[in-house]
FIKOLZA-1660 file (N, C-alpha, C; in steps of 0.1 Angstrom, whole numbers, plus 5000, padded with zeros to 4 digits):
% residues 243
   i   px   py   pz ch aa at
   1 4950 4861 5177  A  X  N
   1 4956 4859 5164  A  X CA
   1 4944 4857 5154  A  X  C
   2 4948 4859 5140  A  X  N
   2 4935 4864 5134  A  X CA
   2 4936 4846 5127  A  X  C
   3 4926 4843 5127  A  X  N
   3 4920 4826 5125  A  X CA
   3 4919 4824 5108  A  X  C
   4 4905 4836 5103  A  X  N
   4 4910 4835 5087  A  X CA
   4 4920 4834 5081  A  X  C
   5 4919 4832 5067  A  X  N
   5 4929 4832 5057  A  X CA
   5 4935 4847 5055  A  X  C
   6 4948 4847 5059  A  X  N
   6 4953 4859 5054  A  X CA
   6 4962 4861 5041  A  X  C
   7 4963 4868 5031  A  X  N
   7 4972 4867 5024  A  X CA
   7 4977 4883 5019  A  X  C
   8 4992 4881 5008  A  X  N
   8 5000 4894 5007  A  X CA
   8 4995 4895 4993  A  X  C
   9 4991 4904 4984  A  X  N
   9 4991 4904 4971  A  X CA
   9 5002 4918 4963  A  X  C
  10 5007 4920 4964  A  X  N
  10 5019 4926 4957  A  X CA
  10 5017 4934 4938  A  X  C
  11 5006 4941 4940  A  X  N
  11 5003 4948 4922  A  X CA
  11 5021 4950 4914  A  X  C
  12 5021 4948 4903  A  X  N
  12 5030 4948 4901  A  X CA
  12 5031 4951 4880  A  X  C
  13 5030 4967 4878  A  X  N
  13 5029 4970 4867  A  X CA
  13 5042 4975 4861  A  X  C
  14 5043 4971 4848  A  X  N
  14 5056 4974 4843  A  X CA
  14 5055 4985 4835  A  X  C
  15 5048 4990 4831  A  X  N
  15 5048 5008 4829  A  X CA
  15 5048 5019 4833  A  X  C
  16 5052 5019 4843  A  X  N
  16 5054 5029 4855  A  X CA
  16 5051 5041 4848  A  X  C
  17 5045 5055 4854  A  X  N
  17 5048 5064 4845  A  X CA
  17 5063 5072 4844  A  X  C
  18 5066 5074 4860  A  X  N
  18 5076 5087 4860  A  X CA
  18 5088 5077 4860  A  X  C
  19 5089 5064 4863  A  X  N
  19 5101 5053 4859  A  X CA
  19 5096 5041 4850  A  X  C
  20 5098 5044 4841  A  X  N
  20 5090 5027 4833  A  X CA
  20 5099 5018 4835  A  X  C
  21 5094 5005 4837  A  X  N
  21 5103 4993 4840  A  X CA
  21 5111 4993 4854  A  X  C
  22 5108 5002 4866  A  X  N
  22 5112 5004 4873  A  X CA
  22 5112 4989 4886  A  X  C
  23 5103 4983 4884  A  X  N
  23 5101 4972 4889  A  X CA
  23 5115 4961 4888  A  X  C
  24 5118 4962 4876  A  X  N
  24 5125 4951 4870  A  X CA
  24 5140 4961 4871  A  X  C
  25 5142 4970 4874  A  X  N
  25 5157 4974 4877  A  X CA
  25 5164 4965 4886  A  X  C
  26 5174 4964 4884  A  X  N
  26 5181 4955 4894  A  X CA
  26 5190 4966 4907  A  X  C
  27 5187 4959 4918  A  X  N
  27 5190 4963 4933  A  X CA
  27 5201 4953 4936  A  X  C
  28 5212 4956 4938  A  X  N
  28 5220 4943 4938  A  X CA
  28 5216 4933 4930  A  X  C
  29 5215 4914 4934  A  X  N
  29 5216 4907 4932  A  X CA
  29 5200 4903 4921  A  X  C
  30 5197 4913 4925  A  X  N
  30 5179 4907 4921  A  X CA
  30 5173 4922 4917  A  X  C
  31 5160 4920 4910  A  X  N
  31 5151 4929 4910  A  X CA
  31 5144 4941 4918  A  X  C
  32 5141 4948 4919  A  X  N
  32 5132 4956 4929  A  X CA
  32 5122 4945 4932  A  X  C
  33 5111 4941 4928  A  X  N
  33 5102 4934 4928  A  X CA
  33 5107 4919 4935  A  X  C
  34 5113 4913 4930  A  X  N
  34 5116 4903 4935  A  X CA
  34 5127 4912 4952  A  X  C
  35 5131 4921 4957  A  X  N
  35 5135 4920 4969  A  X CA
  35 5118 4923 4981  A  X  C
  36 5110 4926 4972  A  X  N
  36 5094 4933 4977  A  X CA
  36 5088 4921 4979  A  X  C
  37 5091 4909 4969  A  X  N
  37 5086 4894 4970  A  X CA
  37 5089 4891 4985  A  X  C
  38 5102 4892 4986  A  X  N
  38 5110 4886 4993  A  X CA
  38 5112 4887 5012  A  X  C
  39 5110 4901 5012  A  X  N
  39 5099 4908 5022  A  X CA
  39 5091 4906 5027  A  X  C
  40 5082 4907 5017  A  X  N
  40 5069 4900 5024  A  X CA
  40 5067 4888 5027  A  X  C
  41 5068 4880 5017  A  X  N
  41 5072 4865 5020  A  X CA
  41 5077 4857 5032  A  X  C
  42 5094 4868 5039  A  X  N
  42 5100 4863 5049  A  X CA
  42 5095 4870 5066  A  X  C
  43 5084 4878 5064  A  X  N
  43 5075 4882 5073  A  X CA
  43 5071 4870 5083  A  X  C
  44 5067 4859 5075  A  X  N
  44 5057 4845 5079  A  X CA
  44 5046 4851 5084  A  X  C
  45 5044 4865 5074  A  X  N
  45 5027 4865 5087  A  X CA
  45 5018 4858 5078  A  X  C
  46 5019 4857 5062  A  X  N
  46 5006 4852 5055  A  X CA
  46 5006 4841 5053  A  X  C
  47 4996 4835 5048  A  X  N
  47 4993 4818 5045  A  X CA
  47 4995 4821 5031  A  X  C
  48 4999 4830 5023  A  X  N
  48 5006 4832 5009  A  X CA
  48 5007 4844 5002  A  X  C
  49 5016 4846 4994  A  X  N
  49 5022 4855 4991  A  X CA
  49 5020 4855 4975  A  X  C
  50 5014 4869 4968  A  X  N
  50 5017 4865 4951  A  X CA
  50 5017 4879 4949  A  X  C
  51 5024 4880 4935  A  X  N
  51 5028 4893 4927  A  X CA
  51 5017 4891 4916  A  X  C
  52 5010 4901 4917  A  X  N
  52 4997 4902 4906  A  X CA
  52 5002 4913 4889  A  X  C
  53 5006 4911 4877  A  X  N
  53 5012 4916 4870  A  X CA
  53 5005 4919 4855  A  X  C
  54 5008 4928 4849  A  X  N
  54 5002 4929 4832  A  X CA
  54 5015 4925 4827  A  X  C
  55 5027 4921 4835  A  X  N
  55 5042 4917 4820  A  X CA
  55 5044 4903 4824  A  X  C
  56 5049 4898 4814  A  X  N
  56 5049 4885 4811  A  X CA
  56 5064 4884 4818  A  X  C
  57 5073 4897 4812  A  X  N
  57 5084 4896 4818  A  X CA
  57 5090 4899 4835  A  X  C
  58 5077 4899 4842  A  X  N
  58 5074 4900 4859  A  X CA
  58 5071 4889 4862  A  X  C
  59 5062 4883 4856  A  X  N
  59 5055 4869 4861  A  X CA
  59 5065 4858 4859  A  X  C
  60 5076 4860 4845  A  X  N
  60 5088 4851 4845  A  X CA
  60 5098 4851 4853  A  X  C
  61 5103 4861 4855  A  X  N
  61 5111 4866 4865  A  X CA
  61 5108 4862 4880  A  X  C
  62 5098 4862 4890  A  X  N
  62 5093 4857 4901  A  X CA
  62 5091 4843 4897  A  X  C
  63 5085 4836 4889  A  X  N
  63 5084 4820 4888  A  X CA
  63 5099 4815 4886  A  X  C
  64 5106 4823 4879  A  X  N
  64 5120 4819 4878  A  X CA
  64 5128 4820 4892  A  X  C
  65 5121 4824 4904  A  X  N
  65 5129 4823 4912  A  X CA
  65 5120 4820 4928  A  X  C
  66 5112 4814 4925  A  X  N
  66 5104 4803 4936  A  X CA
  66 5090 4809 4937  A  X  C
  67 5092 4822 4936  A  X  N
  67 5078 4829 4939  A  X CA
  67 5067 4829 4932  A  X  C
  68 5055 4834 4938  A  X  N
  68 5043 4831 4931  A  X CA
  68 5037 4846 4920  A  X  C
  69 5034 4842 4911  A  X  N
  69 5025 4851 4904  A  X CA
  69 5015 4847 4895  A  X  C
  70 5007 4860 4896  A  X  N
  70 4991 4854 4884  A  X CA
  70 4996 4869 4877  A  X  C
  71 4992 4866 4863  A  X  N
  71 4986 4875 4854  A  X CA
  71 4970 4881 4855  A  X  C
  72 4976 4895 4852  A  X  N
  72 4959 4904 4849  A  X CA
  72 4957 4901 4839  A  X  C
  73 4943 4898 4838  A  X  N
  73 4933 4896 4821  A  X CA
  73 4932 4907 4821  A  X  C
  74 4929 4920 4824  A  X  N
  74 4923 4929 4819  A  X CA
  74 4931 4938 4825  A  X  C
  75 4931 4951 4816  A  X  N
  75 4933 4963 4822  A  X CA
  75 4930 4970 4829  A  X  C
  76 4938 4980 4841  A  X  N
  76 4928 4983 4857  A  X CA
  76 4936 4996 4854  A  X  C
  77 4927 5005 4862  A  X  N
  77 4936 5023 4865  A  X CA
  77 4940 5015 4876  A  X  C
  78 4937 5010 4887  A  X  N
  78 4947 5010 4897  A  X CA
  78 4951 4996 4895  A  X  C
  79 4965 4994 4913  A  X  N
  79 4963 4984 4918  A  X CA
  79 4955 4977 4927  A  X  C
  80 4949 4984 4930  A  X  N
  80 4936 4977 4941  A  X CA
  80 4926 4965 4928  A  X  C
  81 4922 4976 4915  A  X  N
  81 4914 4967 4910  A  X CA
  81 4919 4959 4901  A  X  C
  82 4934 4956 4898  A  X  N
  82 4940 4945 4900  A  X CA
  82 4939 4937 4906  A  X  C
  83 4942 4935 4922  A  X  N
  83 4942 4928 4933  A  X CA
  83 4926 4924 4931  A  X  C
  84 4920 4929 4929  A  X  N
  84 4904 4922 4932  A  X CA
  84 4902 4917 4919  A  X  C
  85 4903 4921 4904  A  X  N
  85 4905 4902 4899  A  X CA
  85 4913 4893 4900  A  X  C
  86 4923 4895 4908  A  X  N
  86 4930 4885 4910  A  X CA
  86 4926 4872 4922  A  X  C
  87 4920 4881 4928  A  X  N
  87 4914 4873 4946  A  X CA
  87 4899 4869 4944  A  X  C
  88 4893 4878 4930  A  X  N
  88 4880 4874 4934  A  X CA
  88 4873 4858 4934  A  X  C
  89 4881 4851 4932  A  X  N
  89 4877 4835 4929  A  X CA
  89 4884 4831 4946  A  X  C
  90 4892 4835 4949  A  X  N
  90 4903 4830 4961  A  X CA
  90 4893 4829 4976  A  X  C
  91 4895 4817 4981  A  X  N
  91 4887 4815 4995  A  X CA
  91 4896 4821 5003  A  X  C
  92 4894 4833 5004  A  X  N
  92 4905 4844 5016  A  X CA
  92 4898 4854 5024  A  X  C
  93 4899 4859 5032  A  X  N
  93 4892 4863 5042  A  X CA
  93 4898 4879 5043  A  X  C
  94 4909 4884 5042  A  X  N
  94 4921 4893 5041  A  X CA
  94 4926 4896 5031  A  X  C
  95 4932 4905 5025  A  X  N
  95 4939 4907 5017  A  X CA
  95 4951 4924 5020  A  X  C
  96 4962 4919 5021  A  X  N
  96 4970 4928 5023  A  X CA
  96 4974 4932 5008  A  X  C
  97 4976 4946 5006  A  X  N
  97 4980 4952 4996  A  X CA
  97 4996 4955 4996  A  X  C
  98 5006 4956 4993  A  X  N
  98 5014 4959 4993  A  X CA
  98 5025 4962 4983  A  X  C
  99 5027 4981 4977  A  X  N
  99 5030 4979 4964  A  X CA
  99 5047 4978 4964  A  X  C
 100 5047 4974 4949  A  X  N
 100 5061 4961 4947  A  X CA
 100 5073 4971 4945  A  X  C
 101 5071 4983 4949  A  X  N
 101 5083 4992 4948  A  X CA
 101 5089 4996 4960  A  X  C
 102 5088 4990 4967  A  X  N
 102 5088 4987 4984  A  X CA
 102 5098 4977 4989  A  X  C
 103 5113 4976 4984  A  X  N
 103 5120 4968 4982  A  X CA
 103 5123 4962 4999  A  X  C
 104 5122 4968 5010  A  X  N
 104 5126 4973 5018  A  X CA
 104 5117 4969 5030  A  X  C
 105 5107 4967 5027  A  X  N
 105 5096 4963 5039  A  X CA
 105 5097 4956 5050  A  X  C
 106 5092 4959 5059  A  X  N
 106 5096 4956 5074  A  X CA
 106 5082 4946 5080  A  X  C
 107 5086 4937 5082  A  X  N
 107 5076 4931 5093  A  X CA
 107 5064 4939 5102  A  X  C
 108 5073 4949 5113  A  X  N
 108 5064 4957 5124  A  X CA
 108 5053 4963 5114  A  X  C
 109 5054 4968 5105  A  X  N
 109 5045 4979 5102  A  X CA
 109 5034 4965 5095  A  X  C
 110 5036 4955 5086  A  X  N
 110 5025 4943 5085  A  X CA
 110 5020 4938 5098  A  X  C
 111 5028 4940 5105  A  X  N
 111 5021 4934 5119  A  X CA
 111 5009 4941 5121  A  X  C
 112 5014 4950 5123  A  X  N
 112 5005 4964 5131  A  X CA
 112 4989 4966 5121  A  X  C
 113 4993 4963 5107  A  X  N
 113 4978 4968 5098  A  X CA
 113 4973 4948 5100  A  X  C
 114 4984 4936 5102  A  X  N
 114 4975 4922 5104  A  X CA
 114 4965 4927 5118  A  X  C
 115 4969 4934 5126  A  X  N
 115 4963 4932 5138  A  X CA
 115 4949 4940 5137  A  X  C
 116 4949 4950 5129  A  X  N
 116 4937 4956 5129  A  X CA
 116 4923 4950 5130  A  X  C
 117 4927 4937 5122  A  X  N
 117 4914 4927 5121  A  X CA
 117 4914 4919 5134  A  X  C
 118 4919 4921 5139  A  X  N
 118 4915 4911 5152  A  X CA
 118 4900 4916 5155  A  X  C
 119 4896 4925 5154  A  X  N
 119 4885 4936 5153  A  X CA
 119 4875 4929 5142  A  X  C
 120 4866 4926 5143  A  X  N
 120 4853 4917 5133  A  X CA
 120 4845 4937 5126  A  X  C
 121 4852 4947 5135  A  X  N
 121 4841 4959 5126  A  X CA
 121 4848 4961 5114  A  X  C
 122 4865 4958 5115  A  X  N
 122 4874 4967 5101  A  X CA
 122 4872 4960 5091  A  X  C
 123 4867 4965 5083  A  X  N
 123 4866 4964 5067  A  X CA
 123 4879 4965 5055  A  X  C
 124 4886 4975 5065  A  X  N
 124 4893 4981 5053  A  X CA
 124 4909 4987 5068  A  X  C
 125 4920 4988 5063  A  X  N
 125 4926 4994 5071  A  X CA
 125 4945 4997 5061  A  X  C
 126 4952 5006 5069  A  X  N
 126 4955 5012 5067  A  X CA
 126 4973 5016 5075  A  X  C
 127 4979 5025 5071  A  X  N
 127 4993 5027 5080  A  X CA
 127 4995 5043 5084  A  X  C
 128 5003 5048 5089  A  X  N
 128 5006 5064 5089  A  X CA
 128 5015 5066 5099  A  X  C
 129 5023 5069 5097  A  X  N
 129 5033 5078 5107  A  X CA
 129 5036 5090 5107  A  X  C
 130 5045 5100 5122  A  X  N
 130 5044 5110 5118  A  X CA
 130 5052 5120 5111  A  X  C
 131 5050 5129 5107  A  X  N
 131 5057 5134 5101  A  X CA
 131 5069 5136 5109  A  X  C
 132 5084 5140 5102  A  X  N
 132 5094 5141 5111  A  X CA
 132 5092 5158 5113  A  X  C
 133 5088 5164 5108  A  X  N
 133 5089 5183 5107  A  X CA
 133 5075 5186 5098  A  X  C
 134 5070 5197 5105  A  X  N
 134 5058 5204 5094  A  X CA
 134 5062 5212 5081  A  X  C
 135 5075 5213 5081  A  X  N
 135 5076 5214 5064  A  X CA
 135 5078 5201 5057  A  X  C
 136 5082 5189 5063  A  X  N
 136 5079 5178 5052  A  X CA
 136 5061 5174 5048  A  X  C
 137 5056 5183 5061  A  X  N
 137 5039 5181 5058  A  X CA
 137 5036 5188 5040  A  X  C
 138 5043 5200 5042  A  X  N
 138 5039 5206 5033  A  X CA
 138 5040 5203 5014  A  X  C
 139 5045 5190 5014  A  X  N
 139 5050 5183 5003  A  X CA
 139 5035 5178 4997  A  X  C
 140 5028 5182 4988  A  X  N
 140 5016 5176 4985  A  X CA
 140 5018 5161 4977  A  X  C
 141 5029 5159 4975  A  X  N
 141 5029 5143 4972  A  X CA
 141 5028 5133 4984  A  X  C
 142 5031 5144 4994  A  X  N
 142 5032 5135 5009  A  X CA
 142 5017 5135 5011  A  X  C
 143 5009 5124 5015  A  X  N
 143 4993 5121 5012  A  X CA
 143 4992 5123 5031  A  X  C
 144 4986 5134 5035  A  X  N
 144 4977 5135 5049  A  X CA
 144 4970 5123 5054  A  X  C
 145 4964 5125 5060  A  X  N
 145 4955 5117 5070  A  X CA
 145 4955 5122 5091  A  X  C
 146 4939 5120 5089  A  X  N
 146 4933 5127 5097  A  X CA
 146 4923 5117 5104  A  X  C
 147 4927 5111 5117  A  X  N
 147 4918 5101 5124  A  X CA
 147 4912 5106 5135  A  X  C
 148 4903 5100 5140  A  X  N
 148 4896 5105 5150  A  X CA
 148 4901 5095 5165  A  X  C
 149 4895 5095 5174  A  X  N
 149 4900 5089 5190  A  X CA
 149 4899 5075 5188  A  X  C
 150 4890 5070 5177  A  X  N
 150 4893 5052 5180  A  X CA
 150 4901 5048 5165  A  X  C
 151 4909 5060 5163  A  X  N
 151 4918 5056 5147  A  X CA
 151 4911 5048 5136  A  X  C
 152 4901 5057 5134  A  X  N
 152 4892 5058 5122  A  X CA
 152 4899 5071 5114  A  X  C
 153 4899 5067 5102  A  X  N
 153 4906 5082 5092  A  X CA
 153 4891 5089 5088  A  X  C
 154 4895 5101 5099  A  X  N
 154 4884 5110 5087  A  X CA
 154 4886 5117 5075  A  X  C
 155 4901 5116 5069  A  X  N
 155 4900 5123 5054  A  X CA
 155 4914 5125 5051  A  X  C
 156 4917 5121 5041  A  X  N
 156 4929 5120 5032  A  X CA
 156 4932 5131 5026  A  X  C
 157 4942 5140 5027  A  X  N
 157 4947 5155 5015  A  X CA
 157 4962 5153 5011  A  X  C
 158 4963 5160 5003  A  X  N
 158 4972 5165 4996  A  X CA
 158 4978 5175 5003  A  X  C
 159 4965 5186 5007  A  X  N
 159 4968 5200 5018  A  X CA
 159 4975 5196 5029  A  X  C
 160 4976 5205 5039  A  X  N
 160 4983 5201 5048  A  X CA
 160 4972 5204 5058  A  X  C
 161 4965 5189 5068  A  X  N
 161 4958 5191 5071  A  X CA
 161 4955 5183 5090  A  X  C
 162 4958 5189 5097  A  X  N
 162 4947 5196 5102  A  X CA
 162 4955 5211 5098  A  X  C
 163 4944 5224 5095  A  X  N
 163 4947 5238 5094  A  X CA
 163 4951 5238 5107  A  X  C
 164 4963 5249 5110  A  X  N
 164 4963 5251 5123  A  X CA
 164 4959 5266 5122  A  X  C
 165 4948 5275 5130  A  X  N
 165 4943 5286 5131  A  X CA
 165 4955 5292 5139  A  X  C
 166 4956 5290 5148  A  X  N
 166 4963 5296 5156  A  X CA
 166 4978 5289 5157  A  X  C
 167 4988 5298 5150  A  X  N
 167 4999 5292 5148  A  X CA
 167 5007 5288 5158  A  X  C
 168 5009 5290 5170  A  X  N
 168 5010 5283 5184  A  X CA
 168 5008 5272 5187  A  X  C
 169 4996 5272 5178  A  X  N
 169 4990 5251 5185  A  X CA
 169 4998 5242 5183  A  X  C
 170 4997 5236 5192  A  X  N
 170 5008 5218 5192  A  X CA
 170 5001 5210 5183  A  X  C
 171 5005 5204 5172  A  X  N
 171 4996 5190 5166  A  X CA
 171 5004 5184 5158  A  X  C
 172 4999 5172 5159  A  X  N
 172 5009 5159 5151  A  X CA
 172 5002 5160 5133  A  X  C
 173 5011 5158 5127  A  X  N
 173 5009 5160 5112  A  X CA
 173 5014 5145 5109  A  X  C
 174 5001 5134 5099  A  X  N
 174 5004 5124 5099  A  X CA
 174 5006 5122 5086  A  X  C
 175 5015 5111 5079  A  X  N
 175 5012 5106 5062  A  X CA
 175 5011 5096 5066  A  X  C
 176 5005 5097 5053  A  X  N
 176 5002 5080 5048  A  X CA
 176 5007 5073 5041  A  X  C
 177 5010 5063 5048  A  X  N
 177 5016 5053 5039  A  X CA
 177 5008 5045 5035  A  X  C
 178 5013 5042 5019  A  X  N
 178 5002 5031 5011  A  X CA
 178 5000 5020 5009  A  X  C
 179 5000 5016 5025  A  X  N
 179 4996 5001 5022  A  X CA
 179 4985 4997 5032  A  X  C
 180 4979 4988 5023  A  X  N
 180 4963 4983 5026  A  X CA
 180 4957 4974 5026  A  X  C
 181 4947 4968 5036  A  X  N
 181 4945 4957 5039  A  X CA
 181 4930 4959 5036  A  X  C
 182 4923 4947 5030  A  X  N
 182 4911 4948 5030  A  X CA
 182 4903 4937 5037  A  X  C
 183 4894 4932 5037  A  X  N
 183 4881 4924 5040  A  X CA
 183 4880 4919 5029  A  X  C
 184 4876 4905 5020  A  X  N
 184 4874 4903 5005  A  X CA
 184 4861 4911 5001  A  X  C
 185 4852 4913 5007  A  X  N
 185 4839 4919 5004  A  X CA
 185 4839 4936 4999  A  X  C
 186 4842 4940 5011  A  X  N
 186 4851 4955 5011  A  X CA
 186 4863 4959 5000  A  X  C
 187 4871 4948 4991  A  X  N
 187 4877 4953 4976  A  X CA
 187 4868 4951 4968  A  X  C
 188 4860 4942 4970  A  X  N
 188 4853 4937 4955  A  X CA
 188 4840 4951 4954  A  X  C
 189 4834 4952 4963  A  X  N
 189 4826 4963 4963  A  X CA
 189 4833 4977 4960  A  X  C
 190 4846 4980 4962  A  X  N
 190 4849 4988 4961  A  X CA
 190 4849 4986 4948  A  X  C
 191 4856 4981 4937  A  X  N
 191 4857 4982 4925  A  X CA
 191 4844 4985 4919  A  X  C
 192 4833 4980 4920  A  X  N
 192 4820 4979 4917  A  X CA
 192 4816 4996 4920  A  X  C
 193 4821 5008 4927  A  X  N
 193 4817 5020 4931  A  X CA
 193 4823 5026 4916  A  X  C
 194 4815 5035 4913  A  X  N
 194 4823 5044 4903  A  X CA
 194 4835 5057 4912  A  X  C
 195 4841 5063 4908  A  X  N
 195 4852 5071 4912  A  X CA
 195 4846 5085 4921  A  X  C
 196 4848 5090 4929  A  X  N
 196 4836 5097 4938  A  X CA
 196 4845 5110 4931  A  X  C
 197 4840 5123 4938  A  X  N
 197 4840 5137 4930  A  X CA
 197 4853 5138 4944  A  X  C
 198 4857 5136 4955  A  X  N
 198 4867 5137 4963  A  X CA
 198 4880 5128 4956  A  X  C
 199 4875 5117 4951  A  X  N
 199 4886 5114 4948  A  X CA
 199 4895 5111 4937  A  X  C
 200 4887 5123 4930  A  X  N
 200 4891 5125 4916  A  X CA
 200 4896 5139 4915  A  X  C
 201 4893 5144 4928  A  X  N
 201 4899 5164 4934  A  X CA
 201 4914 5159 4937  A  X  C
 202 4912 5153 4946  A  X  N
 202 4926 5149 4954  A  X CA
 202 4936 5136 4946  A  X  C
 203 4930 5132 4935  A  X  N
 203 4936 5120 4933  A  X CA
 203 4943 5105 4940  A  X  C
 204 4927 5104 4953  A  X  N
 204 4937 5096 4961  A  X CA
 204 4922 5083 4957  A  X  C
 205 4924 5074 4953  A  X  N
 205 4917 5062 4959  A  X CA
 205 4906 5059 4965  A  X  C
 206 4916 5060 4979  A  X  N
 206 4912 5053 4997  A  X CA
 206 4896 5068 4995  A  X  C
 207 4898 5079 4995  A  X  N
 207 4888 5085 4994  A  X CA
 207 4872 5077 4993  A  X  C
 208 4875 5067 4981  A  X  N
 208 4859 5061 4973  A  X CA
 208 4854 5053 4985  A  X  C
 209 4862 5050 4994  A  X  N
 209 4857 5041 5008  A  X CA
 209 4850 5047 5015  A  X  C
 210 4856 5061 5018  A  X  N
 210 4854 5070 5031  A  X CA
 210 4838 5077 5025  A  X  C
 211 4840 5082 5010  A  X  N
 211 4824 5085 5005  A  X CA
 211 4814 5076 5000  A  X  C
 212 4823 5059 5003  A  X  N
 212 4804 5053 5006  A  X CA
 212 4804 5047 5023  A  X  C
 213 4812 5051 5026  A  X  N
 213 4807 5049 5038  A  X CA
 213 4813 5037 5046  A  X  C
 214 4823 5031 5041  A  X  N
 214 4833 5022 5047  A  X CA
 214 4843 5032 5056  A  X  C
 215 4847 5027 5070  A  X  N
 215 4857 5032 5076  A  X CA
 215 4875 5024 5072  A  X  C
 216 4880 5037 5073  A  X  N
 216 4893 5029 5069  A  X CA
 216 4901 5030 5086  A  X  C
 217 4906 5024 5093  A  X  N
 217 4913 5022 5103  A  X CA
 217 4925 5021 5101  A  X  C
 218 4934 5031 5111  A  X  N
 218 4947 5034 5109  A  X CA
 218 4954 5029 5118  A  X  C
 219 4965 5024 5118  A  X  N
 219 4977 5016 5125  A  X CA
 219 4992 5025 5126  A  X  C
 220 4997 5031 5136  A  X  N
 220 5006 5043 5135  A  X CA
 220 5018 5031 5140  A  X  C
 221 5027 5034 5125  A  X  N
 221 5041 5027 5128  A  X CA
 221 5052 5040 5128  A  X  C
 222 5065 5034 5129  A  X  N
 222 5076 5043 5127  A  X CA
 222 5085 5039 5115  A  X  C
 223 5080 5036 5106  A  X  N
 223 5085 5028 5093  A  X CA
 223 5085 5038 5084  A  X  C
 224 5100 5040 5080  A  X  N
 224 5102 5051 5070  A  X CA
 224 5101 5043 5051  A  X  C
 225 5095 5043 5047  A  X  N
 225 5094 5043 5036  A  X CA
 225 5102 5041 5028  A  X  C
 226 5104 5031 5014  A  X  N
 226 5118 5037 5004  A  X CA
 226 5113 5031 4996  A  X  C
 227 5105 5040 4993  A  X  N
 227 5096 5034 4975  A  X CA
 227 5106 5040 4966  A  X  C
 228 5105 5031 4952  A  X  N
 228 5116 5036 4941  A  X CA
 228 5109 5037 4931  A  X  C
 229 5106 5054 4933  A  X  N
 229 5097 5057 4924  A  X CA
 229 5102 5066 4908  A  X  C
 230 5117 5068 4914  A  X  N
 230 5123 5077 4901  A  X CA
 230 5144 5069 4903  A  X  C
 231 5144 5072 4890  A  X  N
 231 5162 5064 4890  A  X CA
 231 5166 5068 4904  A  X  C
 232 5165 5082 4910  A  X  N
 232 5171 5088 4918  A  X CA
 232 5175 5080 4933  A  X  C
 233 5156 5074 4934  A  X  N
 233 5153 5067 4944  A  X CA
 233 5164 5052 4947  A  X  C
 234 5164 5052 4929  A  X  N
 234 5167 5035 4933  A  X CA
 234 5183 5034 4935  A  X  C
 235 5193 5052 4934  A  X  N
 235 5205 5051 4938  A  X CA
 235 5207 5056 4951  A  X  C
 236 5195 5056 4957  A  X  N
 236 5195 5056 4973  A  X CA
 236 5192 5043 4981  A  X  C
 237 5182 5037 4970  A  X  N
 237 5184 5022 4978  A  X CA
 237 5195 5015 4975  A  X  C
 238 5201 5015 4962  A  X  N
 238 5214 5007 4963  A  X CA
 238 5220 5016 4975  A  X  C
 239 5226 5025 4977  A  X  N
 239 5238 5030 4988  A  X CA
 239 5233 5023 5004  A  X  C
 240 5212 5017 5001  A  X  N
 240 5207 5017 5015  A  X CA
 240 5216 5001 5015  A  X  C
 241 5214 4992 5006  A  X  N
 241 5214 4981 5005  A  X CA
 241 5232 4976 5003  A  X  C
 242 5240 4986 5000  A  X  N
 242 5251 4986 5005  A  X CA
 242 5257 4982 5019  A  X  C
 243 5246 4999 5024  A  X  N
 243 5255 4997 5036  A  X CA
 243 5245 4984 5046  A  X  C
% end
C-alpha cells in the first residue's frame, strides 16, 4: 500500500468548447461534476478529494453540497496546469488527475493507475484499454498508445498505431484513457517545460513528458469510458443512469 499522501484533483472548466457549461448540466438529481465528485470521493482510495475550477458558479455548487473546491487565480490552456497551481503549496506526494466529465467513474481502473506507485521509479502514470475492433482504432479522436514489455508508453497518436505491414498480423490496438496520476515534482516541472514540437503535431499533452524524458507508465483496465463531451453524450448517460 502506497504510505504517501495520496489525493484526487478533478479540473473543472466551465467553458467547454464543443459543450459550454457542460459540467453544470444536470444528470438526474445533481450535476455532471458533482456525480464525478461523487465518484471519486466514494472510491476511499484518497486522503482527499477537490474540484479545481475558473466558475464561481462550480465552486458554489460543490460547497453547496459537502464537497471540496479551490479556485484558479490564473488562467491555464490545460487541466494539468491548473492542477499544479492548485497543489503546488499542498504537502502531497501523488496527485491523481481526473477529468470532471467522467460522471461515471469506477474504482478498478483508480486502483490499477494508485498501484503504479507502489514503484519509487513512476513519476507520472497513466490508463489504456483495448480497443473493442480496429476500426474503432481508426477514430483519430480515439488517442493511441504504444508501451513497451515493462508498460512504459512509447508514444501517443492520433494515427493508428502500431502500423501493421503485413495485414495478417495479430496486434492489440490500445486507447487511452485520460486519466493521470503524477508525482508532485513530475507536474510542477512539467508546467515549467514549454510545449514540445510532438505535442503541438498531435495535440496531445502527455507527449511534453515523453520529449523530456519522463516515462509515463501504463495500467490496462477494462473501463469503458462515458465522458460528456457533446449534449448527445449527456442523453446517453441519462438513459446510462436510468437504467
Amino acid at each position: 500500500m502506497i504510505k504517501e499522501k495520496i489525493i484526487a484533483v478533478i479540473p473543472a472548466r466551465y467553458a467547454a468548447t464543443r459543450f459550454p457549461a457542460k459540467l453544470m448540466k444536470m444528470l438526474g438529481d445533481k450535476p455532471v461534476i458533482a456525480h464525478t465528485y461523487a465518484a471519486v470521493a466514494g472510491s476511499g482510495l484518497f486522503d482527499d478529494v477537490f474540484v479545481v475550477t475558473d466558475s464561481e458558479l462550480i465552486f458554489e455548487e460543490m460547497v453547496s453540497r459537502g464537497g471540496k473546491a479551490i479556485m484558479s487565480v490564473a488562467e491555464h490552456e490545460s487541466g494539468t496546469d491548473r492542477i499544479a497551481e492548485a497543489v503546488k503549496d499542498m504537502d502531497v506526494e501523488v496527485i491523481v488527475n481526473v477529468q470532471g466529465d467522467e460522471p461515471f467513474m469506477q474504482k478498478e481502473p483508480l486502483e490499477k493507475i494508485v498501484a503504479l506507485f507502489n514503484s519509487d521509479a513512476v513519476q507520472v502514470g497513466s490508463l489504456m484499454r483495448k480497443f473493442a475492433s480496429e476500426e474503432e482504432a481508426q477514430n483519430p479522436n480515439a488517442v493511441k498508445v504504444v508501451t513497451n514489455k515493462k508498460g512504459k508508453a512509447l508514444y501517443f497518436s492520433r494515427s493508428v498505431v502500431p502500423y501493421k505491414r503485413d495485414p495478417q498480423a495479430s496486434v492489440p490496438y490500445y486507447l487511452h484513457i485520460g486519466v493521470y496520476a503524477f508525482r508532485k515534482k513530475a507536474l510542477l516541472d512539467f508546467t515549467g517545460w514549454s510545449p514540445s514540437l510532438l505535442e503541438q503535431t498531435e495535440k496531445l499533452e502527455q507527449l511534453r513528458f515523453l520529449d523530456n524524458g519522463v516515462d509515463i507508465y501504463m495500467a490496462e483496465t477494462d473501463y469503458e469510458t462515458v465522458a460528456i463531451d457533446t449534449p448527445e453524450d449527456l442523453e446517453k448517460a441519462m438513459a446510462l443512469l436510468n437504467r
